[in-house]
BAPAKE-162903 format. One record per residue (C-alpha): residue number from 1; residue in three letters; x, y, z. Coordinates in steps of 0.25 Angstrom, whole numbers. Example, Ala and Ser with C-alpha at 12.3 -4.5 7.8 and 13.67 -1.06 7.14 Angstrom:
2
1; ALA; 49; -18; 31 $
2; SER; 55; -4; 29 $
//
This chain:
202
1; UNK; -1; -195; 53 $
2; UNK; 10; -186; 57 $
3; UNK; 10; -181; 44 $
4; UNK; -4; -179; 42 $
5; UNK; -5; -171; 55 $
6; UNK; 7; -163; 51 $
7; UNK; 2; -158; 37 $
8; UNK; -12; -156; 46 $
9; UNK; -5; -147; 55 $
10; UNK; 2; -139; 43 $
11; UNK; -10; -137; 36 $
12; UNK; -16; -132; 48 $
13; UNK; -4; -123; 51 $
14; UNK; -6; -117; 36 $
15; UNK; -22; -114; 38 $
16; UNK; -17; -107; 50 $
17; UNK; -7; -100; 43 $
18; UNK; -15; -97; 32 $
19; UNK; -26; -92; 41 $
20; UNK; -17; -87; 50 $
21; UNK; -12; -76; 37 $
22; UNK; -26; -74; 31 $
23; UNK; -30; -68; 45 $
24; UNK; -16; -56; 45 $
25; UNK; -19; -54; 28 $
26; UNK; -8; -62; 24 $
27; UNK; -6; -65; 10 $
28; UNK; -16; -71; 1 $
29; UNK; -12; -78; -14 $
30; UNK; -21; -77; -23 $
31; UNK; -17; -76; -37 $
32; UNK; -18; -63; -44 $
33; UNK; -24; -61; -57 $
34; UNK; -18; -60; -69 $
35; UNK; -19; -44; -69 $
36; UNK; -25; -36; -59 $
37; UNK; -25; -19; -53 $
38; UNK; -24; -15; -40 $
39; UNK; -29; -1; -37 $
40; UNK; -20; 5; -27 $
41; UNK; -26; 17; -20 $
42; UNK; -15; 25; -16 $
43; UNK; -12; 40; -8 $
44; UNK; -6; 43; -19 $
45; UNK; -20; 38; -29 $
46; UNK; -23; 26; -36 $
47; UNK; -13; 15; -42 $
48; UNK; -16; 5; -51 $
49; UNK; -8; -7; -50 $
50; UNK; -9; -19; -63 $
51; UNK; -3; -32; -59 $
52; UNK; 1; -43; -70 $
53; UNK; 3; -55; -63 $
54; UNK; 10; -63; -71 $
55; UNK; 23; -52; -70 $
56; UNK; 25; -58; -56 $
57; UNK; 15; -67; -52 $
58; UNK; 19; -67; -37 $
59; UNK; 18; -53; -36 $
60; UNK; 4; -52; -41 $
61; UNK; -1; -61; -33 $
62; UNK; 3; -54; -21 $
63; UNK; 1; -40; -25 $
64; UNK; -13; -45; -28 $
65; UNK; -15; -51; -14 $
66; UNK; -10; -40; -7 $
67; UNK; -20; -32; -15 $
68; UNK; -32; -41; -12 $
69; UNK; -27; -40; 3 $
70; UNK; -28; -26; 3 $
71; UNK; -14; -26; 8 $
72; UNK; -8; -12; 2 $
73; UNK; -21; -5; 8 $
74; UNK; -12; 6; 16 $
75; UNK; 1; 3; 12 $
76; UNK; 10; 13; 11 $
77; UNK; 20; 16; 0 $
78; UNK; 31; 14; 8 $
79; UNK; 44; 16; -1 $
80; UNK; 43; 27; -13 $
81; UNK; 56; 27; -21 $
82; UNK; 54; 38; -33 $
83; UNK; 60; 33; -44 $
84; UNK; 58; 20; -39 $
85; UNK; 48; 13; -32 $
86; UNK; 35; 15; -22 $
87; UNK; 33; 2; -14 $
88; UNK; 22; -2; -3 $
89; UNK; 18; -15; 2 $
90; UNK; 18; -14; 17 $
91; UNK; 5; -16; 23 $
92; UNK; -3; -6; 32 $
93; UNK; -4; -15; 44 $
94; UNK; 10; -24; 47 $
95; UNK; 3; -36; 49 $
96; UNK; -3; -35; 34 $
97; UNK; 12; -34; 30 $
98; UNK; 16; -45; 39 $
99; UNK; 5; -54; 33 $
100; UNK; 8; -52; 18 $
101; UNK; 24; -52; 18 $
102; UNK; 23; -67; 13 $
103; UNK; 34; -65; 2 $
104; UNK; 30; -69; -13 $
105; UNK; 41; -76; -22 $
106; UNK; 46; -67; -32 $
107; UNK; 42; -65; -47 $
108; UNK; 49; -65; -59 $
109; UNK; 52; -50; -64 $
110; UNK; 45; -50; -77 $
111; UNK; 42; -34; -80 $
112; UNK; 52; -23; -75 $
113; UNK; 50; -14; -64 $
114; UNK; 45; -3; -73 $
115; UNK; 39; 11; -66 $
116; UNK; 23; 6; -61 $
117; UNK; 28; -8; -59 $
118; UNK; 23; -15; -48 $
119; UNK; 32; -25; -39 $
120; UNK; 34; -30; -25 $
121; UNK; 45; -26; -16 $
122; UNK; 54; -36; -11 $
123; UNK; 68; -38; -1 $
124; UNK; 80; -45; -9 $
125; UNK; 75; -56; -6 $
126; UNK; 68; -67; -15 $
127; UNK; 53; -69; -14 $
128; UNK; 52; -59; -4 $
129; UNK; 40; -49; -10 $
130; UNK; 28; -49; -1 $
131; UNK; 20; -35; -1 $
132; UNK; 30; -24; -5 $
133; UNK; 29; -18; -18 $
134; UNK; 34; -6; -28 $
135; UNK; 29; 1; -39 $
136; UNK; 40; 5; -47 $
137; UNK; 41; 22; -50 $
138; UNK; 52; 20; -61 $
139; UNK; 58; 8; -70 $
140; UNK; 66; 0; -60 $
141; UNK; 69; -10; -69 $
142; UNK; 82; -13; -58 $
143; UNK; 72; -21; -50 $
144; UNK; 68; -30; -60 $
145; UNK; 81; -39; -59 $
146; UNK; 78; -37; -44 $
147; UNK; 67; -47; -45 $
148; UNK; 57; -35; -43 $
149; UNK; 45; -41; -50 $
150; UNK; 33; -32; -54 $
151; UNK; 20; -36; -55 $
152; UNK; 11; -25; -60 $
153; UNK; 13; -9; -62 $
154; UNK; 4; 4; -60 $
155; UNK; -5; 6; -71 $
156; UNK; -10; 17; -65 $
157; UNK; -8; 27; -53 $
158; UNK; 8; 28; -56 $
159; UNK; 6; 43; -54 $
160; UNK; 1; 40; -40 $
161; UNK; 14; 30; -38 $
162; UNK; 21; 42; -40 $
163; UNK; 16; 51; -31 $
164; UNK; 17; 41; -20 $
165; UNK; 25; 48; -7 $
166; UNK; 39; 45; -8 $
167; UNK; 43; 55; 3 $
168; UNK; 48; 43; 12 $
169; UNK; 54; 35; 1 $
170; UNK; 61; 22; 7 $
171; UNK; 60; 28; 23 $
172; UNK; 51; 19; 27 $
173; UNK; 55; 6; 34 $
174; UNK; 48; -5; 28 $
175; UNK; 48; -15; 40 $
176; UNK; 42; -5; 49 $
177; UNK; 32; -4; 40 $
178; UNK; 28; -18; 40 $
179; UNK; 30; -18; 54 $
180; UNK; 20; -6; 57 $
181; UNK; 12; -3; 44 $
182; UNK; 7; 8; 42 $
183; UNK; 8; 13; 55 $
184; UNK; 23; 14; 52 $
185; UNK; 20; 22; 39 $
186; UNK; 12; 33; 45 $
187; UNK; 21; 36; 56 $
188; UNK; 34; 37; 48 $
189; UNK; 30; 40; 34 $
190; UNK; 15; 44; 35 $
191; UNK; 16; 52; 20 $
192; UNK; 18; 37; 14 $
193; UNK; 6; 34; 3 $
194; UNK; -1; 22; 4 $
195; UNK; -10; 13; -2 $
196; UNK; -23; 17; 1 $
197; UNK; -31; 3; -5 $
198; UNK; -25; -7; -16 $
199; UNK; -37; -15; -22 $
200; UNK; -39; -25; -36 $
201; UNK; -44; -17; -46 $
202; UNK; -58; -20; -51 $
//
């Protein structure tokens, strides 16, 4: 019986979590399809995004529950290193960020990092990619034997990536920004372009 009432108590703590994460926007798991777009509509104009899921699996799926979730609506491209890469992924609001920042396990690099490659950012750490992502301005093949796994690339729109502001290249400070969201963007670097919506294409 003790047993019984403890698995009881644990399934019931798990609803609660579950619940608990559905009500803040945490993250979903659904499993992407085998291909699929994203329209990305930027400051900068529109960005099309192809996604081959088996490249890294992971990745895919949770690009493309971000995606559903509308999570990059608003994000800002908060690092732009030319001749390298242009990477976003920190929500609008902080608890958005906070809710999603459920690390993934890694991928198996199976395509190199070439310009208009799309991959998540990561620390140093294994399995430790959750929102942040890069599109790659140049070859960069270094980061494949970094375990820097890409999933997709620009089809089209890479003249827009290019464009994007890099006036602040890698000022701002990443943790504020998931502490404060947007707020912190637009009173220290308010010339950053952003995401305007991210959506499945039809």
């Amino acid at each position: 019986m003790i047993t019984l009432r403890r698995s009881a108590l644990a399934a019931a703590a798990a609803a609660i979590f579950l619940l608990t994460a559905c009500s803040h926007g945490g993250p979903t798991n659904e499993t992407a399809p085998a291909t699929f777009r994203v329209n990305f509509d930027t400051t900068k104009g529109p960005i099309l995004i192809e996604v081959t899921r088996e490249l890294a699996p992971m990745g895919a799926d949770r690009f493309y529950n971000l995606v559903k979730a509308k999570y990059f609506d608003g994000a800002r491209f908060f690092r732009v290193a030319p001749g390298f890469v242009v990477q976003w992924g920190i929500a609008a609001k902080p608890d958005t960020t906070k809710a999603w920042d459920v690390p993934i396990q890694d991928d198996p690099v199976k395509t190199s990092n070439t310009r208009g490659t799309v991959t998540f950012a990561a620390t140093s750490a294994p399995n430790s990619r959750s929102t942040q992502l890069f599109i790659n301005l140049a070859d960069n093949a270094r980061l494949d034997g970094m375990g820097f796994a890409p999933f997709g690339k620009v089809v089209s729109g890479m003249d827009a990536v290019d464009k994007i502001n890099p006036e602040y290249d890698e000022k701002p400070d990443q943790q504020a920004a998931e502490q404060q969201g947007n707020s912190y963007f637009e009173s220290n670097f308010p010339r950053l372009d952003y995401i305007k919506t991210a959506r499945l294409a039809q």
